[in-house]
VEXKE-560086 format. One record per residue (C-alpha): y, z, x. Coordinates in pm, whole numbers, plus 50000, padded with zeros to 5 digits. Example, Ala and Ser with C-alpha at 12.3 -4.5 7.8 and 13.67 -1.06 7.14 Angstrom:
! residues 2
495505078051230 498945071451367 
END
This chain:
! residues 87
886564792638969 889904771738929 892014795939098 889474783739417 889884752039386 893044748539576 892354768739821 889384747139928 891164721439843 893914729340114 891204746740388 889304703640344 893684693640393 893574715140735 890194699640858 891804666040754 894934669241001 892874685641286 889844652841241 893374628341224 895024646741504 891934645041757 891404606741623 895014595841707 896784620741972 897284597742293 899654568442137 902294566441836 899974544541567 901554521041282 899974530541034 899274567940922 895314566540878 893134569240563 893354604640648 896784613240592 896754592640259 893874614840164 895824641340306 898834636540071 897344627839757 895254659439802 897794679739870 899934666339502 896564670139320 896364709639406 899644713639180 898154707738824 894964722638912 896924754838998 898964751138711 895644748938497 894664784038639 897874800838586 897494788338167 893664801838176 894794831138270 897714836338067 896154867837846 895774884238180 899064903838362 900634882038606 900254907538875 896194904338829 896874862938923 899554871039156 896624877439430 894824846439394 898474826439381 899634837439659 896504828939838 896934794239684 900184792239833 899444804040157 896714779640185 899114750740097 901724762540308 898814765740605 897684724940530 901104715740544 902284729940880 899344718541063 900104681640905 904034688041083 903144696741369 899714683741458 901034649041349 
END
């Protein structure tokens, strides 16, 4: 179940910059939002719980993890565009 948690972790990220983005599109705004703080301590919080996944599974090959961390990555990687160029 941890190696899920960042990926929903990053897919609630996404729906975070798309809610922020339809919120605030017309006119530049001071301050970033409650959703972009949410946004980026969300997004620092996925680290350790990834890291806890890769040490429970550390009897297991790497390439049986490798799936689920690359998924973890993508996921990331997904949340993170759409906050660059949505905002």
């Amino acid at each position: 179940m941890s190696g899920l948690a960042p990926i929903f972790v990053s897919l609630f990220c996404v729906a975070l910059v798309l809610v922020g983005a339809a919120k605030f599109c017309a006119p530049p705004h001071l301050d970033e939002g409650t959703e972009a703080h949410i946004f980026h301590l969300l997004m620092v919080a996925q680290l350790p719980i990834a890291l806890s996944f890769i040490f429970t599974r550390a009897g297991k090959p790497f390439v049986q993890i490798l799936p689920v961390l690359a998924l973890q990555v993508f996921a990331w990687a997904v949340a993170a565009s759409a906050a660059a160029l949505l905002t």
